[in-house]
BALOBA-1460 file (C-alpha; in Angstrom, 3 decimals):
// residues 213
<rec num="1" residu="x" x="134.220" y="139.532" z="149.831"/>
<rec num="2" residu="x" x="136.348" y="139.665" z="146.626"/>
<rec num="3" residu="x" x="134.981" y="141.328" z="143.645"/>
<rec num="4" residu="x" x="133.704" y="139.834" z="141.095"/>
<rec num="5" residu="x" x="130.072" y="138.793" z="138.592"/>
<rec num="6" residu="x" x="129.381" y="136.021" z="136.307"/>
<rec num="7" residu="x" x="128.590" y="135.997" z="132.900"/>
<rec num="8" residu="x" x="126.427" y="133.111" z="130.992"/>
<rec num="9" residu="x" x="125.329" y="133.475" z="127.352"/>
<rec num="10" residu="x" x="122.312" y="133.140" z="125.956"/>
<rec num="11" residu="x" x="120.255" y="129.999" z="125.238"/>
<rec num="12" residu="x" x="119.958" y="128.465" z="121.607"/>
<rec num="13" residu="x" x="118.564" y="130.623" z="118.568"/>
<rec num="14" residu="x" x="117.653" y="129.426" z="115.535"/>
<rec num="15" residu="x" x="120.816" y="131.333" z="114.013"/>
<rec num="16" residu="x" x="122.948" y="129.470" z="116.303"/>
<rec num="17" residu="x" x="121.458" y="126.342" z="115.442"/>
<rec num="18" residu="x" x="121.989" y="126.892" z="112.221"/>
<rec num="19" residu="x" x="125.807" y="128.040" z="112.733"/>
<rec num="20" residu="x" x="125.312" y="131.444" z="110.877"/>
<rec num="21" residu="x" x="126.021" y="134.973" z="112.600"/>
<rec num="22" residu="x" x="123.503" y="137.169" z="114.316"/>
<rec num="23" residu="x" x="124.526" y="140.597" z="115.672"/>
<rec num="24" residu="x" x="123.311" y="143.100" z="117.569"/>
<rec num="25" residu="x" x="121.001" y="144.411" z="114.875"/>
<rec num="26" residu="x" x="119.416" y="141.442" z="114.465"/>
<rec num="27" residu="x" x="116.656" y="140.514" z="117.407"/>
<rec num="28" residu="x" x="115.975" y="136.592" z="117.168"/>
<rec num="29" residu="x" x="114.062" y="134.486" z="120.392"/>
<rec num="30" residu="x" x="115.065" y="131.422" z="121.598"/>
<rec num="31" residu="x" x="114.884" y="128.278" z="119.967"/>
<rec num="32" residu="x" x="111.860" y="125.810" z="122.423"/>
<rec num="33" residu="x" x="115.345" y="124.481" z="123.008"/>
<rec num="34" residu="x" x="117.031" y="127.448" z="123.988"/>
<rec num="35" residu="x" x="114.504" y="128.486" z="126.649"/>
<rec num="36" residu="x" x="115.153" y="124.668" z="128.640"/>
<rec num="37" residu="x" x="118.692" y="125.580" z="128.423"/>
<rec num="38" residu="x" x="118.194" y="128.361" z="130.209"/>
<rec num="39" residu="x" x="115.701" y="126.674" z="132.332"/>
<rec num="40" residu="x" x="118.037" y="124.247" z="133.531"/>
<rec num="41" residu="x" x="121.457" y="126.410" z="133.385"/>
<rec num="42" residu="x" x="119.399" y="128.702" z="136.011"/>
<rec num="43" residu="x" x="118.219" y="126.077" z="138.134"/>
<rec num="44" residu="x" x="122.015" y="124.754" z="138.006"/>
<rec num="45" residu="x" x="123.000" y="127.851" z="138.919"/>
<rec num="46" residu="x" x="120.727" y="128.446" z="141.854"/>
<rec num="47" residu="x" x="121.975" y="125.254" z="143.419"/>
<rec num="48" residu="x" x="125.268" y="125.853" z="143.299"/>
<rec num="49" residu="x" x="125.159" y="128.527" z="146.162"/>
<rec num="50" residu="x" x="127.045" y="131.271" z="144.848"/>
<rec num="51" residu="x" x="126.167" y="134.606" z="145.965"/>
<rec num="52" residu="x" x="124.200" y="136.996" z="143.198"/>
<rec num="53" residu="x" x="121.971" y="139.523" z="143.910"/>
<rec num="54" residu="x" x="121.563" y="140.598" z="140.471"/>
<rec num="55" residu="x" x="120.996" y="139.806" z="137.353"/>
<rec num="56" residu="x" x="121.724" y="142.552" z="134.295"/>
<rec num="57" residu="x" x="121.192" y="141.358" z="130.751"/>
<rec num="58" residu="x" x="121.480" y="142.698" z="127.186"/>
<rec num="59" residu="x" x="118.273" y="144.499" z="125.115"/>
<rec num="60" residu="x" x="117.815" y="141.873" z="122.936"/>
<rec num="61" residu="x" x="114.901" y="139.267" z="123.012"/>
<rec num="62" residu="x" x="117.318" y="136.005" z="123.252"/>
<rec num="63" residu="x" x="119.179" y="137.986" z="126.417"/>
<rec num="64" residu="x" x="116.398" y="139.376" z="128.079"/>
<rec num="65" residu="x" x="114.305" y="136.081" z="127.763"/>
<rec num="66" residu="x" x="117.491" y="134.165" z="129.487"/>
<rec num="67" residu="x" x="117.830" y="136.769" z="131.888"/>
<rec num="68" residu="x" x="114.409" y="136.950" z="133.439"/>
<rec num="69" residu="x" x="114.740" y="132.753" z="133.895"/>
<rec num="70" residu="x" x="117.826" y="133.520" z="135.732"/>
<rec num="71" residu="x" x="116.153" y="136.231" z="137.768"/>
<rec num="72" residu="x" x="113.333" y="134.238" z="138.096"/>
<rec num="73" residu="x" x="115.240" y="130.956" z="139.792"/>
<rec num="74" residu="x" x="117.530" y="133.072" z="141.558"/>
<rec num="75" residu="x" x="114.212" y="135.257" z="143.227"/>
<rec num="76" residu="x" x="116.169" y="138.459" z="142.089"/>
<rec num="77" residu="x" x="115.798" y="141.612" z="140.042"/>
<rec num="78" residu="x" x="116.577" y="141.725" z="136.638"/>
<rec num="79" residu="x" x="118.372" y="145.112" z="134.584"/>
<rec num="80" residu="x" x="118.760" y="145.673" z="131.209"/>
<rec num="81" residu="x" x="121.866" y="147.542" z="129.692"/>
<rec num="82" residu="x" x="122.811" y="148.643" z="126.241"/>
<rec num="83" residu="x" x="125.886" y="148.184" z="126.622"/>
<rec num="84" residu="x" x="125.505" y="144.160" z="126.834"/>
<rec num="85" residu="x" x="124.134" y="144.106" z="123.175"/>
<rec num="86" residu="x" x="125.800" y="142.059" z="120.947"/>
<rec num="87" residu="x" x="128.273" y="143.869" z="118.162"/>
<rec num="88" residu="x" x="126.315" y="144.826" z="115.293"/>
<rec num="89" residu="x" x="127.055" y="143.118" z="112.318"/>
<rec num="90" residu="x" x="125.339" y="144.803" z="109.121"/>
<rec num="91" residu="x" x="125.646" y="142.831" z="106.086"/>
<rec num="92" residu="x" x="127.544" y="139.942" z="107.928"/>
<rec num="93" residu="x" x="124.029" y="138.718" z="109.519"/>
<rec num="94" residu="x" x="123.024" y="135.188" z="108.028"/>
<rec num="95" residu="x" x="126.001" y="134.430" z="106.938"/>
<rec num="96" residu="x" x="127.681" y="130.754" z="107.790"/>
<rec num="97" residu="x" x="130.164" y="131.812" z="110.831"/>
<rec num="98" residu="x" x="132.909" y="129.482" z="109.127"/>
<rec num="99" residu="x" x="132.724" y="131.979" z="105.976"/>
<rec num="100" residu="x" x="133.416" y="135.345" z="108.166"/>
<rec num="101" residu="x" x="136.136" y="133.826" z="110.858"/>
<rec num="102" residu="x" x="138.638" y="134.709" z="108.534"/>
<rec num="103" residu="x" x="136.931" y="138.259" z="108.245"/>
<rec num="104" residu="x" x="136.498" y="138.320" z="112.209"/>
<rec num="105" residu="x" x="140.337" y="137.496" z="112.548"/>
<rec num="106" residu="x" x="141.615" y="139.829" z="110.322"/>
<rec num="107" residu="x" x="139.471" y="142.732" z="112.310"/>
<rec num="108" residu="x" x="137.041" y="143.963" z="109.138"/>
<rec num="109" residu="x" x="134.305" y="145.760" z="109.791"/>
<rec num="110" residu="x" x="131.302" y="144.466" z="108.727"/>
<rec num="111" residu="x" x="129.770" y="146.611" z="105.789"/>
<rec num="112" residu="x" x="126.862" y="148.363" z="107.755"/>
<rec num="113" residu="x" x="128.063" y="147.182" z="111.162"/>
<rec num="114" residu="x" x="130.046" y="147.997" z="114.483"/>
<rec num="115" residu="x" x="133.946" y="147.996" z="114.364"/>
<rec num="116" residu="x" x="135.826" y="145.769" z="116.669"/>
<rec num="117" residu="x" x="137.635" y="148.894" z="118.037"/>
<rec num="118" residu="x" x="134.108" y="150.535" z="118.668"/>
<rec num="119" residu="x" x="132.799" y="147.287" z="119.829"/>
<rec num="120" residu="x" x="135.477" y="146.663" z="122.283"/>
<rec num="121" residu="x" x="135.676" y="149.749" z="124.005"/>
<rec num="122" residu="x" x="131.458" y="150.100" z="124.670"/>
<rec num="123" residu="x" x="131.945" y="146.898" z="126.412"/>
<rec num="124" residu="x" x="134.881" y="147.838" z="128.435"/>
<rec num="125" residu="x" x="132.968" y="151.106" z="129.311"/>
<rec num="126" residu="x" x="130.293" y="149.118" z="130.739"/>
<rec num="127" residu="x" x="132.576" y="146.961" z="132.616"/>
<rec num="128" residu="x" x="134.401" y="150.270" z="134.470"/>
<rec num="129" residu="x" x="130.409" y="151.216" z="135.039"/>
<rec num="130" residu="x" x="129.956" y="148.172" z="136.686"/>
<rec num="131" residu="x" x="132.924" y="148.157" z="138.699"/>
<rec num="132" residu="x" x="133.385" y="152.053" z="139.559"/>
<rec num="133" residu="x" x="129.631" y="153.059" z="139.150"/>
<rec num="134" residu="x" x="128.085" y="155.069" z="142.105"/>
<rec num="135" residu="x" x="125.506" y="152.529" z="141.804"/>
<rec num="136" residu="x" x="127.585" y="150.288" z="143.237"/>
<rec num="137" residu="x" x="126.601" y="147.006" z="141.413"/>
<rec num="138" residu="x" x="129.860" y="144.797" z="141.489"/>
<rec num="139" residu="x" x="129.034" y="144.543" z="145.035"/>
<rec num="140" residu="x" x="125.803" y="142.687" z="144.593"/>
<rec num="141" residu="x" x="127.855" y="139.935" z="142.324"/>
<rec num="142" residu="x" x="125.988" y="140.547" z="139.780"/>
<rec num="143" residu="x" x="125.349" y="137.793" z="136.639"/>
<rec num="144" residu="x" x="125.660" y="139.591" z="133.262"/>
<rec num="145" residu="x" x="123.851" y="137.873" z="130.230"/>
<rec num="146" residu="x" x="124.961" y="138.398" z="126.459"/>
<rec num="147" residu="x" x="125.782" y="136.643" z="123.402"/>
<rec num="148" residu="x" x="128.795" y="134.886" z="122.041"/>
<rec num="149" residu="x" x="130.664" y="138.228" z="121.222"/>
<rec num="150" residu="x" x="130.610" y="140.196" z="124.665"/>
<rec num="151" residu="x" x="132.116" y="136.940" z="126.093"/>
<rec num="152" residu="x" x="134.588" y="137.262" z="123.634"/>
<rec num="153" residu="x" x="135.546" y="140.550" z="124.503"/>
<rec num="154" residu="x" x="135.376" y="139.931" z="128.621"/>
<rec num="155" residu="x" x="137.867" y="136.900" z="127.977"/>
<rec num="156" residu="x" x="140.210" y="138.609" z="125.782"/>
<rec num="157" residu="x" x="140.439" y="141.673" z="127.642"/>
<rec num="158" residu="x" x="139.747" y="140.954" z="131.437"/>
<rec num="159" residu="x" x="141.231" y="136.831" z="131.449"/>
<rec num="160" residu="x" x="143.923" y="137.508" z="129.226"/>
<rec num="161" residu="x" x="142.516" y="134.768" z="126.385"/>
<rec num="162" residu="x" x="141.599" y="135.427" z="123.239"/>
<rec num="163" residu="x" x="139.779" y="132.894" z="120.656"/>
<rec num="164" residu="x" x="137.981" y="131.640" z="123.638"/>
<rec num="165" residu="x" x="134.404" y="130.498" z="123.113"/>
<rec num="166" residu="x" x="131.526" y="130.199" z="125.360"/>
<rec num="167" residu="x" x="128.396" y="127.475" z="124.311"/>
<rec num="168" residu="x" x="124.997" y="128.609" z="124.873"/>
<rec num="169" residu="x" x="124.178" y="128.892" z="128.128"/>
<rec num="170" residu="x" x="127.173" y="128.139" z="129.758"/>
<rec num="171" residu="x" x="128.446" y="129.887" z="133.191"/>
<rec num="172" residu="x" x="131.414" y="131.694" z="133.554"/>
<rec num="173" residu="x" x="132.979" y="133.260" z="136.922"/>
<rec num="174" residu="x" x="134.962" y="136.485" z="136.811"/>
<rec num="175" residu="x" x="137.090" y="137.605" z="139.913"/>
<rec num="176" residu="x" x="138.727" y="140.295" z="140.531"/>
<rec num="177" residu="x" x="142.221" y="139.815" z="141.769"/>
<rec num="178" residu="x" x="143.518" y="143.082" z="142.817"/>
<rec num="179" residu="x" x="143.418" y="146.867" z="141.547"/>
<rec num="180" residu="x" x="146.082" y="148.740" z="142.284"/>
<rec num="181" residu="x" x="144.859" y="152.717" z="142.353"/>
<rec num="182" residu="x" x="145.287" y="154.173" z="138.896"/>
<rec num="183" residu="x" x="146.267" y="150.947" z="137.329"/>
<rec num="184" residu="x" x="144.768" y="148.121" z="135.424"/>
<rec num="185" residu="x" x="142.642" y="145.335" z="137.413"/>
<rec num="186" residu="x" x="143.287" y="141.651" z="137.845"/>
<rec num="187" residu="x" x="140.866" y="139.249" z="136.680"/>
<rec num="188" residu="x" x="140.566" y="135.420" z="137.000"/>
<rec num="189" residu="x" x="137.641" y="133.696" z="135.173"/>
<rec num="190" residu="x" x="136.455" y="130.445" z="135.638"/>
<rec num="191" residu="x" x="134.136" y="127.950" z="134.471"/>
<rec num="192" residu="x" x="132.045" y="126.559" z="136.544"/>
<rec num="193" residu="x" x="130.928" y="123.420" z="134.466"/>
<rec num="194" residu="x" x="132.405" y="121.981" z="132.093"/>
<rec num="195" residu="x" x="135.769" y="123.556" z="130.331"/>
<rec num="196" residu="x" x="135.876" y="126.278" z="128.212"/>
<rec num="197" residu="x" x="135.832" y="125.712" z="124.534"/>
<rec num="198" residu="x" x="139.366" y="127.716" z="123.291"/>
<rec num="199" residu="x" x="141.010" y="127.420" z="119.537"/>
<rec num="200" residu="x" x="143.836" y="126.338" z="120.520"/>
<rec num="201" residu="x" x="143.107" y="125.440" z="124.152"/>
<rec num="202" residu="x" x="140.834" y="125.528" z="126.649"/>
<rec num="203" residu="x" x="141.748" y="126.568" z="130.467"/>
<rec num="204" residu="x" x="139.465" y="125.821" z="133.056"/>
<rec num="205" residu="x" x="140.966" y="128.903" z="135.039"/>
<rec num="206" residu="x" x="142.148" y="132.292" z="133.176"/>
<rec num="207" residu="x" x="144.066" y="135.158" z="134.315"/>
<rec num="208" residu="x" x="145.061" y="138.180" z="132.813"/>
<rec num="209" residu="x" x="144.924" y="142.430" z="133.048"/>
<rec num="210" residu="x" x="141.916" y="144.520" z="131.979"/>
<rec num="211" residu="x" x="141.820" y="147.471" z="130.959"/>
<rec num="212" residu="x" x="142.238" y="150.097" z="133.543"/>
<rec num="213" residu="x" x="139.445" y="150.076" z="136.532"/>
C-alpha cells in the first residue's frame, strides 16, 4: 500500500466566524456549528471507504473535539500530539486576519508568539515522526487534525503550494510518492471534496518535495 494520511481541519470557532486570528495559545471550542461540521465531514468521510486506522489530533479543545467525532464515526482510536498545535500567535490573537496577512507574508513574528522558522520546523519534525517513527504510524493511514496554519505548512512544504487554504472541516489526502534513501520524499495531496481554496489558484491535485524523510 502506498504511504500516505489525511489531514482535515477543524470545525467552525467563533474566531473563525468572526474572521479574526486564533493561535496556538489561544484554546476556543467549536461554534454549535462547528461540531455538525465535523459531524457530517466524519460521517462523509467514513463512507467514502478509505482506509484509516487512526486518528491523531492537536491539544487544543477545537482539534481534539473534531478529532474524537472522527474517531468516533470511523470506530478508531484517537492520539493527541503537540506537535499538531496551531503556531502561537501572542499579541496577534483577535486581531481581523485581513489586518495581519500582510504581517504573515512578510514572515514577522508575532510580539509574544512562535516564529514561522520555529513554527515550520516543529511541524516538519512531527511529520519525519510520523513517517520514520518506530511506532510505525504512517502505516495505519493515519488522519491528522489541526487548524488553518499546520495545513499551511503541510501544503507548502510536502505539496509544493504555498498560499493554499483549507475551510473548516475540509479533507485533504497526502501520498507519498517515493523516498529515495537519504533524500527528500515525494508528496501528492489531494482533495477529496470540493477544490482547494489557493490565492492565486486552486489545484485539485498537488505535488511537490518535503523536507527530507
Amino acid at each position: 500500500m502506498t504511504d500516505g494520511f489525511h489531514f482535515v481541519r477543524h470545525g467552525e470557532t467563533e474566531d473563525n466566524r468572526r474572521g479574526v486570528r486564533c493561535g496556538g495559545d489561544r484554546d476556543v471550542p467549536l461554534t454549535a456549528q462547528g461540531v455538525e461540521q465535523a459531524r457530517q465531514a466524519a460521517a462523509r468521510f467514513q463512507r467514502s471507504g478509505r482506509t484509516c486506522d487512526l486518528v491523531i489530533a492537536g491539544p487544543l479543545e477545537r482539534t481534539t473535539v473534531t478529532g474524537a467525532l472522527f474517531a468516533e464515526a470511523l470506530g478508531v482510536p484517537l492520539l493527541r500530539r503537540d506537535w499538531l498545535r496551531e503556531r502561537t500567535l501572542g499579541e496577534w490573537n483577535g486581531l481581523p486576519i485581513a489586518v495581519t496577512r500582510p504581517w504573515f507574508a512578510a514572515g514577522e513574528t508575532p510580539p509574544g508568539g512562535e516564529g514561522e522558522g520555529a513554527f515550520a520546523a516543529r511541524v516538519l519534525d512531527g511529520v519525519d515522526e510520523l513517517v520514520n517513527g518506530s511506532a510505525g504510524l504512517l502505516a495505519r493511514r493515519p488522519l491528522l487534525v489541526g487548524s488553518k496554519g499546520i495545513a499551511r505548512i503541510l501544503l507548502h512544504r510536502l505539496a509544493g503550494r504555498p498560499g493554499v487554504e483549507l475551510g473548516n472541516c475540509e479533507v485533504v489526502a497526502f501520498t507519498r510518492l517515493s523516498a529515495p534513501p537519504g533524500g527528500p520524499g515525494w508528496w501528492r495531496c489531494d482533495a477529496l471534496e470540493s477544490p482547494l481554496e489557493s490565492r492565486p489558484e486552486s489545484p485539485k491535485a498537488m505535488t511537490g518535495t518535503c523536507c527530507p524523510a
